[in-house]
C-alpha positions in Angstrom: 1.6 -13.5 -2.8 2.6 -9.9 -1.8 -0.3 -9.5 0.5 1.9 -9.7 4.0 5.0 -8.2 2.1 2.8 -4.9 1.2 0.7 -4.9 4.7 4.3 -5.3 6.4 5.3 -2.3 4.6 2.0 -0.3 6.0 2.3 -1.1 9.3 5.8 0.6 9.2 5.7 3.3 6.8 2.6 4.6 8.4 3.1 3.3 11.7 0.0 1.7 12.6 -0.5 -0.4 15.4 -3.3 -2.5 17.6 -6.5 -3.0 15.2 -5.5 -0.7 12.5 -2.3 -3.7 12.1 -5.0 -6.2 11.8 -5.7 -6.1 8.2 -6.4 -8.3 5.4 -7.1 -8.2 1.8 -10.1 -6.1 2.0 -9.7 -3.9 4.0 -10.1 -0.8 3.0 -7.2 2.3 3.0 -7.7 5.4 0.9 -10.4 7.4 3.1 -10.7 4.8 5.9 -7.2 5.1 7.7 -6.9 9.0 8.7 -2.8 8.0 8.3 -2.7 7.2 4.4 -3.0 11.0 3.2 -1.6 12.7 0.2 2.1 12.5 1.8 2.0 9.2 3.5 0.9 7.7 -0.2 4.0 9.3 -2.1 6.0 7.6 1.0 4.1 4.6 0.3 4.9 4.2 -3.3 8.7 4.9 -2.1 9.3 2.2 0.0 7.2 -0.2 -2.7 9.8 1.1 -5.1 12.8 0.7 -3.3 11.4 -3.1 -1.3 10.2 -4.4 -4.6 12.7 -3.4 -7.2 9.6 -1.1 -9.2 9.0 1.9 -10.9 5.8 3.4 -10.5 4.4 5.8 -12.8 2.4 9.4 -11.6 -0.3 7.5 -14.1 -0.5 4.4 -12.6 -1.8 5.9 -9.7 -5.1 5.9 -8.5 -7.8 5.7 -5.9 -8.5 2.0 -7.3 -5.1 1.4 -6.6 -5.0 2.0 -2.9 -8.7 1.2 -2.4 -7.9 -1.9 -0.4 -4.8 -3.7 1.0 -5.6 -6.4 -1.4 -6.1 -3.6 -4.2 -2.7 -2.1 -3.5 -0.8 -6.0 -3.2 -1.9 -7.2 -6.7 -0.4 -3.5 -8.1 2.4 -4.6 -6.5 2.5 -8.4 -8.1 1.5 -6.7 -11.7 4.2 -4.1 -11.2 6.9 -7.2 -10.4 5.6 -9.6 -12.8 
C-alpha cells in the first residue's frame, strides 16, 4: 500500500536515478545503496515523518527496518495504522 509512496520518497531524498530508481519490495537498501548512510537515514525518517503524518522513535529504528524497500514500507503502514 505504501510501497510507491515510500520508494517515491527514496528516489528524491537520496536522489537516485537510472537502475538504482528501479526498485521493488525487495530490494535491498541498508549496505547495498552507497547513498543511504548514517545522514541520509535520519533525512529519511524526516521526510516519512513529515509525508506520512508519523512519529518515529530513536527505538524503532533498526537495520531490519531499512533492510529492504518493502522492509522500510510496511514500517511505514504499521507506523500509520
Amino acid at each position: 500500500m505504501y510501497l510507491d509512496d515510500v520508494k517515491r520518497l527514496l528516489i528524491d531524498v537520496l536522489s537516485l536515478s537510472g537502475d538504482q530508481a528501479e526498485m521493488d519490495a525487495g530490494t535491498p537498501l541498508l549496505g547495498s545503496l552507497p547513498e543511504l548512510d548514517s545522514m541520509a537515514v535520519v533525512n529519511v525518517i524526516g521526510a516519512l515523518e513529515e509525508q506520512f503524518g508519523i512519529t518515529v522513535e530513536d527505538d524503532e529504528i533498526s537495520a531490519r527496518t531499512f533492510a529492504t524497500l518493502g522492509s522500510l514500507a510496511n514500517f511505514v503502514a504499521e507506523k500509520t495504522a
